[in-house]
C-alpha distance (Angstrom), angle and dihedral (degrees) to the residues before:
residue distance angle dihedral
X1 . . .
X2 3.85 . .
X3 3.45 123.5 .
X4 4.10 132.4 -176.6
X5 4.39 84.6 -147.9
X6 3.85 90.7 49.9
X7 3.70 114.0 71.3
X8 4.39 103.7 -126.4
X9 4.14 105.1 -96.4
X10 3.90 103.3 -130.2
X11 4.18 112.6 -144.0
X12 3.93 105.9 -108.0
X13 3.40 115.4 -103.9
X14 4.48 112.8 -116.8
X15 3.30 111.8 -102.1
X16 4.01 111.2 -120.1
X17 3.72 91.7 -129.0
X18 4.21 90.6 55.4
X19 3.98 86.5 45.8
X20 3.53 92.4 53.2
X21 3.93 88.2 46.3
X22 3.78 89.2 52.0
X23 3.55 99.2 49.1
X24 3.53 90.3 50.2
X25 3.88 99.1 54.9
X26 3.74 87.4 44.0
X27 3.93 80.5 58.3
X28 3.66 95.8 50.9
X29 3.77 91.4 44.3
X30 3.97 88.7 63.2
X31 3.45 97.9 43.0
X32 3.94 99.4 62.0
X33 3.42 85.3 46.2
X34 4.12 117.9 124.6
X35 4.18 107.4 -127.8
X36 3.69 123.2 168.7
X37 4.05 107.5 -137.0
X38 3.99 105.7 -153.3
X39 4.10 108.2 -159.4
X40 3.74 126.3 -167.2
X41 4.06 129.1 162.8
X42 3.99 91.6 -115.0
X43 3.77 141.5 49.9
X44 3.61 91.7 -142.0
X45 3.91 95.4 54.7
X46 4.06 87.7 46.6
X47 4.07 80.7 55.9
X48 3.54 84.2 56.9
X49 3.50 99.3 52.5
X50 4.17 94.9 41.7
X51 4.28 83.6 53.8
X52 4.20 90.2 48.0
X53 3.78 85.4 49.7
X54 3.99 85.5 51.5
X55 3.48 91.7 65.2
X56 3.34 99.1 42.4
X57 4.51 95.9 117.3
X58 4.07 107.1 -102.8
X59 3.58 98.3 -119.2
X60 4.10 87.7 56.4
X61 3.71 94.3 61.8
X62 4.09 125.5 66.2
X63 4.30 103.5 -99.9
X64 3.95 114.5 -97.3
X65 3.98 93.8 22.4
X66 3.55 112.7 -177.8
X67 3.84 131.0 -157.8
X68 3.49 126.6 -178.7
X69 3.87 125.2 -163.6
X70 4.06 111.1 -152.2
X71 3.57 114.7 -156.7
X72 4.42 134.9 167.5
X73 3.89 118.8 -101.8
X74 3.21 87.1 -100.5
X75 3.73 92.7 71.1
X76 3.53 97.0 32.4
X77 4.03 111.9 35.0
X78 4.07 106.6 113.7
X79 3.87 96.5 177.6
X80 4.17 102.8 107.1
X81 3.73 94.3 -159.3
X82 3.98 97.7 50.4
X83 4.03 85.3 50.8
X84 3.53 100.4 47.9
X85 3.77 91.7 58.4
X86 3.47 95.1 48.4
X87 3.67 102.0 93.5
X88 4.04 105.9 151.4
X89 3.62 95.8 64.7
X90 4.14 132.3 -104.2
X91 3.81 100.6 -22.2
X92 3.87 83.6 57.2
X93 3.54 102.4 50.9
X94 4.16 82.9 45.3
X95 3.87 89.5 56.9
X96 3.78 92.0 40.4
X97 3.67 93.5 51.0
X98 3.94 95.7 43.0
X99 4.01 84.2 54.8
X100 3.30 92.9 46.6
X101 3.86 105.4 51.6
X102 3.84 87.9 49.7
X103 3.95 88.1 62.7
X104 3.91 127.6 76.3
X105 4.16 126.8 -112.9
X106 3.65 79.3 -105.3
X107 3.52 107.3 63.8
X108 4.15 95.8 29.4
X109 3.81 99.5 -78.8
X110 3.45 116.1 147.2
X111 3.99 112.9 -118.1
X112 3.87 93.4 -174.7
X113 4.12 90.2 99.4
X114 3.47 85.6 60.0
X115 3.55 93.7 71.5
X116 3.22 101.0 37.5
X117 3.81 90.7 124.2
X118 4.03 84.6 77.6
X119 3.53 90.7 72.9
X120 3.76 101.4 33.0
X121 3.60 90.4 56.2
X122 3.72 87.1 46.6
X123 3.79 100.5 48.3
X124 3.95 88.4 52.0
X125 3.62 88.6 53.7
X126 4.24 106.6 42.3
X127 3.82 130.3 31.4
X128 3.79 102.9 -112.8
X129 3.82 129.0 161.2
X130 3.76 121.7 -153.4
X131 3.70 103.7 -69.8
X132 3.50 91.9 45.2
X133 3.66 89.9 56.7
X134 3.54 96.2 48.2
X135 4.13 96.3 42.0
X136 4.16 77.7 56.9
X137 3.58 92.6 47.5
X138 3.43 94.8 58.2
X139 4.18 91.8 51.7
X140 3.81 108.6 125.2
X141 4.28 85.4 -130.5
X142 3.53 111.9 43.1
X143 3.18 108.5 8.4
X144 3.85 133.3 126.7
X145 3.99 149.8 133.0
X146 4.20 108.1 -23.6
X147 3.59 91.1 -170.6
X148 3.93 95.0 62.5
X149 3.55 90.7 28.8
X150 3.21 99.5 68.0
X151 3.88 95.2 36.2
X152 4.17 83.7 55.0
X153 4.05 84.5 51.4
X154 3.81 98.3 41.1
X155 4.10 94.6 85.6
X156 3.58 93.2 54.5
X157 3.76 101.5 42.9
X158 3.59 122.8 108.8
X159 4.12 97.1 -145.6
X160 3.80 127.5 20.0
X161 3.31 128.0 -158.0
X162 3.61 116.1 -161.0
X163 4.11 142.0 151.2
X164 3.63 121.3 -86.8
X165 3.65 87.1 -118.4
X166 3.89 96.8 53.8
X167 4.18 91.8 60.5
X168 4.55 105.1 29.1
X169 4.17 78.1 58.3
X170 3.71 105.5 79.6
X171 4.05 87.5 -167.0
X172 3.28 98.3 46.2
X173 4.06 92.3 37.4
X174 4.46 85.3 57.8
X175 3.88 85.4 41.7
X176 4.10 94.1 62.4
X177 3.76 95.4 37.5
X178 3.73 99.1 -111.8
X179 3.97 116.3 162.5
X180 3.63 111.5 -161.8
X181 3.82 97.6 171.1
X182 3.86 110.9 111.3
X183 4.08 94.8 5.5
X184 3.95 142.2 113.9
X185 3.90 110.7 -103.1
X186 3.78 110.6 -163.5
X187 3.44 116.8 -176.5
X188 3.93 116.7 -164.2
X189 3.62 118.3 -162.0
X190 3.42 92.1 27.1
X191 4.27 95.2 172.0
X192 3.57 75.9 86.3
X193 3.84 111.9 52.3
X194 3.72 98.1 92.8
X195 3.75 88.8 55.1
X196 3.93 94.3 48.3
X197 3.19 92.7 46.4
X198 3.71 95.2 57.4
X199 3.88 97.3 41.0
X200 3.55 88.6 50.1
X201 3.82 93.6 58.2
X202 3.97 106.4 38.2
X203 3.40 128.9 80.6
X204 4.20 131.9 -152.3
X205 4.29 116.5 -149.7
X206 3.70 123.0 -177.1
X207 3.33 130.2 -154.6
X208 4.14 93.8 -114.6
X209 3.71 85.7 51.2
X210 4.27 88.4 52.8
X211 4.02 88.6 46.6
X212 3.80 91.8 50.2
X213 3.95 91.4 44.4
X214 3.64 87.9 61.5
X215 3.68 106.8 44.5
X216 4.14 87.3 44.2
X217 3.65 84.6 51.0
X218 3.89 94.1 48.2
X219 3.83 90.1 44.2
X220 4.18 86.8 52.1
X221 3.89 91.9 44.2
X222 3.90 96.3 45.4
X223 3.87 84.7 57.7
X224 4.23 107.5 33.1
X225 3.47 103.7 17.4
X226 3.86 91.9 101.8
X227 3.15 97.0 59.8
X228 3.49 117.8 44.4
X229 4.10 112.8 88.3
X230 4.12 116.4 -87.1
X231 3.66 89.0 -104.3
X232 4.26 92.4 60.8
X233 3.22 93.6 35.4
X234 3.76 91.3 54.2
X235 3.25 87.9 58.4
X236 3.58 108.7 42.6
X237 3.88 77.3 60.1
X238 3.68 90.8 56.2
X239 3.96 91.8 52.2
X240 3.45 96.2 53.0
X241 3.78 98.6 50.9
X242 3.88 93.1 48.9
X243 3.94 82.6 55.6
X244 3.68 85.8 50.4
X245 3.66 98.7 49.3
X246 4.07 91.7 43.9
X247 3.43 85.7 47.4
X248 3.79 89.5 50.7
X249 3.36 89.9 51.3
X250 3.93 105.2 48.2
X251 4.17 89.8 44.2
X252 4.24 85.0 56.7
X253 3.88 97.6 45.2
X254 3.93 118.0 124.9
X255 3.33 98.5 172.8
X256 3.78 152.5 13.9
X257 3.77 123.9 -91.4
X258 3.60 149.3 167.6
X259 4.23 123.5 -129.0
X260 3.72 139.6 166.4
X261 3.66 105.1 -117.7
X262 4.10 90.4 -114.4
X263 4.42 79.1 60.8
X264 3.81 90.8 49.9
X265 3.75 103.1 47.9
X266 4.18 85.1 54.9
X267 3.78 86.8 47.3
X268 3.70 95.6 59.1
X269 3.79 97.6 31.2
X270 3.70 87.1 -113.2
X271 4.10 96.6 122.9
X272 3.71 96.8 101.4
X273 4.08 96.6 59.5
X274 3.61 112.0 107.3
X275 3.95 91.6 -126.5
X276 3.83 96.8 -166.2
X277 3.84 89.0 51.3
X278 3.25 94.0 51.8
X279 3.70 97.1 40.2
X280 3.91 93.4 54.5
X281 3.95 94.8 42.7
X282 4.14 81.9 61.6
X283 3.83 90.9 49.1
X284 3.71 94.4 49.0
X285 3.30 114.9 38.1
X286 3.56 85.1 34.9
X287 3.79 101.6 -141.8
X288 3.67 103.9 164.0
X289 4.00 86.7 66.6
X290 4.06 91.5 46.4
X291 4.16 93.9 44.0
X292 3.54 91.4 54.8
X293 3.79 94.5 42.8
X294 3.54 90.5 54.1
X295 3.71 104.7 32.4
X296 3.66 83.7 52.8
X297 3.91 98.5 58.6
X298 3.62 93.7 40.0
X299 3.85 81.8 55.1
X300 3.91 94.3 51.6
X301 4.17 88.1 45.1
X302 3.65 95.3 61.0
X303 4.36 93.0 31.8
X304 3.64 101.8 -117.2
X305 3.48 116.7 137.3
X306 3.80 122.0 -123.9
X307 3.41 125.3 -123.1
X308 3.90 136.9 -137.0
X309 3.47 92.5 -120.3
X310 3.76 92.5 56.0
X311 3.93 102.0 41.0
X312 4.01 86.9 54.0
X313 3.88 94.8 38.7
X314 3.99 102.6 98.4
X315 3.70 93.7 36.4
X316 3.73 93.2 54.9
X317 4.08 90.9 47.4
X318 4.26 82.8 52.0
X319 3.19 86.0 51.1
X320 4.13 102.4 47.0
X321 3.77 80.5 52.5
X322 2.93 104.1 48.5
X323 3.47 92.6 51.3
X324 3.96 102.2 51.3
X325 3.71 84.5 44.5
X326 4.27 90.5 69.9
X327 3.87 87.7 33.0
X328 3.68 123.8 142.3
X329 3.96 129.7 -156.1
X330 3.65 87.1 -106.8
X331 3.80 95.6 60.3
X332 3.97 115.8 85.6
X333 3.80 132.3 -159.8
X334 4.16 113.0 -136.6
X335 3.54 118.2 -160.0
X336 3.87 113.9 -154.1
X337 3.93 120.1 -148.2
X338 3.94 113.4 -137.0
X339 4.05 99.4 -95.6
X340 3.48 148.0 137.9
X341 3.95 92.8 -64.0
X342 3.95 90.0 35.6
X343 3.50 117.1 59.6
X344 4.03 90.9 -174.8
X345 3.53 128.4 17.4
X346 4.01 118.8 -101.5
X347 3.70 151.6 169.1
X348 3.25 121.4 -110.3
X349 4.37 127.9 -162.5
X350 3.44 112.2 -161.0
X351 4.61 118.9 -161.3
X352 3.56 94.9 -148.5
X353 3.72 92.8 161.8
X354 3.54 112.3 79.9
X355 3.86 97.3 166.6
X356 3.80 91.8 61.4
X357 4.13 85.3 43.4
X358 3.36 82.7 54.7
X359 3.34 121.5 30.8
X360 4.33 96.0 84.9
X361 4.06 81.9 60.2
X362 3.94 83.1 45.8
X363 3.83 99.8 54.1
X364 3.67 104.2 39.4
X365 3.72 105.9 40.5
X366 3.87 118.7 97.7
X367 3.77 89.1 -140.3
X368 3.99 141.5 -8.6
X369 3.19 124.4 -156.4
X370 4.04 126.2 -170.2
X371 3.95 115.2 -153.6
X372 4.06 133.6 177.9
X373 3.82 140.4 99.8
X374 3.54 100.5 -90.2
X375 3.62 113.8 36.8
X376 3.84 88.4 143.8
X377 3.43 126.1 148.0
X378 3.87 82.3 41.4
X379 4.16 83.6 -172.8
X380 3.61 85.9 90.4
X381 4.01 97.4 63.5
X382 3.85 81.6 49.7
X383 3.90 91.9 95.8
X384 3.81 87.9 48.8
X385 3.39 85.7 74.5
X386 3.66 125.7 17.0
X387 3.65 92.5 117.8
X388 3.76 77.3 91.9
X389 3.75 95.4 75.0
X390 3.91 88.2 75.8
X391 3.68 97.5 53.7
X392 3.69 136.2 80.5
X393 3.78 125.0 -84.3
X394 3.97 90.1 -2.9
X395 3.77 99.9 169.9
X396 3.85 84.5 60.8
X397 3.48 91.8 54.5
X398 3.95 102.7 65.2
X399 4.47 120.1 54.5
X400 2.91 121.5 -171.2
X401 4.05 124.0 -154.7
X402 3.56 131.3 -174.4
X403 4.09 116.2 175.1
X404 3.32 122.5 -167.4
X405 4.31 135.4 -90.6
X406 4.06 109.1 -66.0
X407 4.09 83.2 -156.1
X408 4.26 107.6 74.6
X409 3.35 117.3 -120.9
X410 3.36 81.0 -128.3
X411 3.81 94.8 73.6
X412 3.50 100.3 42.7
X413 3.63 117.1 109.0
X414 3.93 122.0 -165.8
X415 4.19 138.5 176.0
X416 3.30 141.9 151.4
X417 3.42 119.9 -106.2
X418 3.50 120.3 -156.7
């Protein structure tokens, strides 16, 4: 109650240190909790399944269920300016969009991330896909970034729906925020795992790419070299001469062939790089995003146009080493010839391990299940999980379940045609 004889009792400020404390146990309450992470190869079909669980009758399902759809920037971004300059694909639009949250209204930042709590708090609390995200993102009161709105509202989602590609891709699995430890992985279409999972983990270099890398890498040196500390600038040395000597390689190639990537480091000279060095210095320093920044407005100061070759050149060399860093001896490198079906000659790193791909998914889920309609011969999923052979009671650990035809036999129809 007020009073003029009492002086007014102010509400005591939180001490940093107990914020800090709070945060964190509201961090460790999310990650011990159970989620079920629903994967499919398509946006469209994870629509699908977000509308079948609309229909599903209200008392059926546990009360406040929330689903959360992940998706890239480049499904996701809703500011108009950021996308029209991104004209090199997804890893521009990233770059541009990093850039541009780190800038104020006033000077052309993008303020949208800054609300992205609009949208997390509204993808925990209705079922929307992507395009219903991003129509809400765009409301004048509300509204704000989908992309890190839905990342903020992944950890405390009950079911996720993401991409194959977004959870077989350990760096781009830590990138979203996905926690797979002690959840249900159910993946739908599962004729098509195998495949994902070695898309998602190989990467293709050309030689024009290689050329560009160095020149953009020369351009960056020439201007910063100076001033980074010996150890970084060591090994911005050390990047540009591998892209030399794959470069070197790739312009010299007569013809196509097939190496383990031990063979291909001796064929380009490149065995005595310290690949996980190098690999991590690109991550953390995170030069491909400053070369092309740079390189790019040194480009626009002089008017010469910039390629797509050049503003994807660092990234794919990250990338490539990133890649034979987390090799296995199973994986091969293929080195294409300029010919008729190659307009330019490139490097190609083939995953052709899934069980190592797989196996962190493997050992820290609760559960995985594999669903589709033809999951036949099921011999091939048998390397998915034949970490199972070491552990206790293994034949009790895998079920298998096949119901029967939704379509009557009655109304199937067949002849010969001849």
């Amino acid at each position: 109650e007020f009073s003029l004889e009492q002086p007014l009792t102010l509400p005591q400020l939180e001490d940093p240190s107990e914020a800090d404390e709070r945060l964190a146990a509201e961090e460790e309450a999310f990650v011990t909790k159970l989620q079920v992470i629903f994967c499919s190869r398509t946006h469209s079909q994870l629509a699908q399944v977000l509308h079948e669980i609309q229909r599903i009758p209200k008392d059926s399902v546990p009360e406040q269920l929330s689903v959360v759809t992940l998706g890239a920037r480049s499904n996701l971004c809703v500011n108009d300016s950021v996308r029209a300059r991104a004209h090199s694909g997804a890893m521009h639009l990233n770059d541009l969009c990093k850039k541009a949250t780190e800038k104020s209204k006033e000077v052309g930042g993008c303020i949208l991330k800054k609300q992205a709590h609009n949208l997390a708090d509204a993808a925990l609390t209705q079922l929307m896909d992507i395009e219903a995200m991003v129509k809400r993102a765009r409301a004048p009161v509300g509204g704000g970034c989908p992309y890190y709105g839905s990342r903020q509202a992944a950890r405390e989602a009950d079911v996720l729906l993401v991409p194959y590609a977004s959870l077989v891709n350990n760096d781009t699995r830590r990138k979203l925020g996905i926690r797979t430890k002690g959840n249900v992985l159910i993946f739908d279409e599962a004729h098509n795992l195998l495949e994902a999972i070695s898309d998602a983990n190989s990467v293709s270099f050309t030689s024009v790419q290689a050329r560009a890398a160095v020149d953009d890498l020369d351009i960056y040196a020439a201007r910063y070299e100076a001033r980074l500390s010996p150890g970084n600038a060591m090994r911005l040395r050390q990047v540009r001469q591998f892209c030399t000597l794959l470069h070197r390689h790739l312009a010299g190639l007569e013809k196509s062939s097939a190496q383990t990537v031990g063979a291909f480091l001796v064929s380009i000279n490149a065995d005595h790089f310290d690949l996980p060095v190098l690999s991590r210095f690109l991550e953390e320093t995170e030069l491909p995003r400053k070369v092309r920044g740079y390189v790019a407005a040194v480009r626009v100061s002089i008017g010469s146009a910039s390629s797509s070759a050049s503003s994807s050149s660092v990234y794919g060399i990250a990338e490539l080493l990133g890649s034979l860093n987390g090799s296995t001896g199973s994986d091969r490198i293929l080195c294409h010839a300029k010919g008729p079906d190659c307009d330019a000659p490139m490097v190609r790193y083939l995953s052709l391990d899934a069980e190592v791909r797989f196996r962190e998914l493997f050992s820290s889920a609760r559960a995985i299940l594999f669903a589709g309609g033809t999951l036949e011969p099921r011999s091939e999923f048998a390397p998915l999980y034949s970490g199972l052979s070491a552990k206790t009671d293994a034949v009790d650990q895998v079920h298998h379940f096949s119901g029967r035809h939704v379509v009557p036999s009655a109304h199937i129809f067949a002849r010969y045609v001849t």
